[in-house]
N, C-alpha and C positions, 0 to 999 in steps of 0.2 A: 229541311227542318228536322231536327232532333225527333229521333224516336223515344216515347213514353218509355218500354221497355228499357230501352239502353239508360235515358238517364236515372232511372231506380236503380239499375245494376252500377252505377259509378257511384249514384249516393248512399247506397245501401255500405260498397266496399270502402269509401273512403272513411264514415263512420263508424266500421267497422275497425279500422286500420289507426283511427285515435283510442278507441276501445283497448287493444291489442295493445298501443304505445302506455297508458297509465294502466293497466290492468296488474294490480299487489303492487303499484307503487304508491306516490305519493298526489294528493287532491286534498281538496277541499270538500267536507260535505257539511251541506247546512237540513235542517229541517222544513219545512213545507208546514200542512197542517195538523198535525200531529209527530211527535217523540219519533214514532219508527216510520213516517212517511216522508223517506231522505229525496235530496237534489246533491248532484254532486257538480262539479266543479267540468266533469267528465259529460256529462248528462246535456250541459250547454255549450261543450265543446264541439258535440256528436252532432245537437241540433243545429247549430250555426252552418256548419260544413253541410251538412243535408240541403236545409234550405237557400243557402249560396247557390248550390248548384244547380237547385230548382229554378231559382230566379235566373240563373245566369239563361237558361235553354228556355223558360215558359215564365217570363217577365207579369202574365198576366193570368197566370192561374191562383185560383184561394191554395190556403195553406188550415190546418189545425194542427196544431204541435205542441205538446206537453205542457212545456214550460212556456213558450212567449203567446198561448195562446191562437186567437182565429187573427189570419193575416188574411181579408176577404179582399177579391177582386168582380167583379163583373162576367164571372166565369163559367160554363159549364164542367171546368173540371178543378177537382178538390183532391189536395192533396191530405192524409192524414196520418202524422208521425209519430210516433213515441221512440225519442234517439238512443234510450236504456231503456227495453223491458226487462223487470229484475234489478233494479237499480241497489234494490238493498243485498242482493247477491252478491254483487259488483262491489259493491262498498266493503266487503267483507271478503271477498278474494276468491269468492265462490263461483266457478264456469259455466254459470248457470242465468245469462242474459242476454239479450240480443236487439240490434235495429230492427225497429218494426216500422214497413213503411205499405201504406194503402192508398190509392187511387180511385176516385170514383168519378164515374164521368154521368151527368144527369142524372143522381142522387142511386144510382147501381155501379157496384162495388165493379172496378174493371181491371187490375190488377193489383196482387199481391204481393210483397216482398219479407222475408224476416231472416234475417243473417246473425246467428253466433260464430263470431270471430273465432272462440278460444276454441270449438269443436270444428270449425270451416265448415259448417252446414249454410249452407243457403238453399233457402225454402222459396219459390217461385210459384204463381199462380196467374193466369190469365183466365178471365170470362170465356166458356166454353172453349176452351185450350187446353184444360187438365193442371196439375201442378205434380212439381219436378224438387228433387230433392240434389242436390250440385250436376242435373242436369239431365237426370235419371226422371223416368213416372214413378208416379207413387202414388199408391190408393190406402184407402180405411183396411182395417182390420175383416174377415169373413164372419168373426166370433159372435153366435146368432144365444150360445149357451150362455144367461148371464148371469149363473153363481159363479164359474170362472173366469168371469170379465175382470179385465185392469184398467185401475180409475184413476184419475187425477181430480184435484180440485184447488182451490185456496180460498184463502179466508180476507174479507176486507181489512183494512184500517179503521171502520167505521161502521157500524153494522148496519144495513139495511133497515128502514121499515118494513116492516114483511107478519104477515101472520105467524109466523114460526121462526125464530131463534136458528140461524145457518147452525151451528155445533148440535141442535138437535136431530136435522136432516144427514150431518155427517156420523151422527151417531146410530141412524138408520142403516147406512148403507154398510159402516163398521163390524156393526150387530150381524147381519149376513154374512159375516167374516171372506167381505172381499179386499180384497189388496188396493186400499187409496193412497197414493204419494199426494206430495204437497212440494211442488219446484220453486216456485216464486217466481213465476213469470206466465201469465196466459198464454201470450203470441205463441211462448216454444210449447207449453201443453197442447192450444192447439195446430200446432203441427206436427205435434206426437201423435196427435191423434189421426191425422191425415197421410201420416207414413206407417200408420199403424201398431204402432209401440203403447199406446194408451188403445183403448177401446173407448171409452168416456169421457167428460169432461164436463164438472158444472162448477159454476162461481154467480155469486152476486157483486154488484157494485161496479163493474169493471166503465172504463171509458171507449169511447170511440177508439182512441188509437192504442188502446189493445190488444182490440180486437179487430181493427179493421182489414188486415192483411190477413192473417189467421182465417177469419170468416171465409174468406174467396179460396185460401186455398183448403179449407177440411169441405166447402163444396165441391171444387174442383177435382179433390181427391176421392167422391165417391161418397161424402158424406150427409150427415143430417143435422143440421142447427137451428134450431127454434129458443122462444122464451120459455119460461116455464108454464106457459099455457101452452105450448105447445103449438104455439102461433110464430108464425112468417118473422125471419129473425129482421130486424134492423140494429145496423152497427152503435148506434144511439139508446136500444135496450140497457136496463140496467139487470138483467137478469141474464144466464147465456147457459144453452144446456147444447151439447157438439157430442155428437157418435156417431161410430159405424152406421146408425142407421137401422140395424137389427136389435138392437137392445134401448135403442130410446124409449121406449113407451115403458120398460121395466123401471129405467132410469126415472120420467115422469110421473110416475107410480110413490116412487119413493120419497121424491121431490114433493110431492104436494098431497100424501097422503093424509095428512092432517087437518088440510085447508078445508 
């Protein structure tokens, strides 16, 4: 029987390797539910080849994948894809997206995958196994100082209902004159976070497949992910706050100061 691991690592490279084939060339993109929330032509090319090769090795596992959807079986184990994080990156010619692939077996996150083709990072994560960056450990940031912390964040398609207005809370943390990027893709912020290039990371609105590889591997890397309560993350949150672990509670501070 096919090992979990192994078929992540062929679905993760072969959608990767269509990524690679149209990447600044020529696709189709259409919109979704709003103007700037694209599907590309690329995006269902990625996913099809993923979940092929899912089905071909584990005929009787569930699937959640972007675009087509929950494909449920009678399974304990659930696969969760998104075949472009970053897809508006992508659309635009920007190296800046990746296969994000997550496995959960009895509703706990069991391994991790997220692959950008154009940089050849592949981010790997297994439940209490640690995560590896092309095949290397990799842990969080030690940075406990957080006026010189480095953040990431992004902004939805659709704003959140929320007590506070997200560009208020980004104007908080601004005001501090800390350094926030904005990549367009979660999955890779957080694995930036979990190889320690970012110290931080918050977003609302995000989906399951995400985040759901990300998730496994900024734990596995040493880190801390909660909602903005500051409660027990689930990949089904629509709120998602990921740090070193040393500066979350400054982070949560600022996040919900207002509430």
């Amino acid at each position: 029987m096919a090992e979990v691991r192994d078929v992540l690592n062929e679905a993760a490279h072969a959608a990767g390797s269509i990524i690679l084939e149209y990447f600044q060339g020529s696709f189709r993109i259409e919109k979704k539910d709003s103007v700037n929330n694209l599907v590309t032509e690329v995006d269902k090319l990625s996913e099809k080849v993923i979940i092929d090769i899912i089905k071909k090795y584990f005929p009787d596992h569930s699937i959640i994948s972007e675009e087509v959807g929950e494909l449920m079986q009678d399974s304990d184990y659930q696969w969760i894809i998104d075949p472009i994080d970053g897809t508006v990156n992508f659309a635009h010619g920007i190296p800046i997206c990746c296969v994000s692939i997550g496995v959960r077996y009895k509703n706990e996150m069991l391994y991790g995958v997220v692959y950008n083709p154009m940089m050849d990072e592949f981010f790997f994560a297994e439940k209490d196994n640690g995560a590896y960056l092309n095949d290397e450990p990799i842990s969080v940031s030690e940075k406990s100082d957080f006026e010189t912390a480095c953040l990431v964040t992004g902004f939805p398609y659709k704003w959140p209902v929320s007590k506070e207005h997200p560009i208020r809370v980004f104007e908080r943390f601004i005001m501090q004159g800390l350094p926030v990027r904005r990549l367009g893709s979660a999955a890779i912020d957080l694995c930036w976070v979990a190889c320690g290039r970012f110290d931080g990371f918050w977003e609302y609105n995000l989906n399951s497949w995400d985040v759901a590889a990300g998730y496994l591997i900024v734990q596995e890397a040493g880190g801390k992910i909660t909602n903005f309560q500051g409660e027990q993350y689930s990949v089904f949150d629509k709120e998602t706050l990921a740090t070193n672990g040393l500066i979350h509670d400054e982070m949560l501070r600022l996040i919900t100061v207002h509430e």
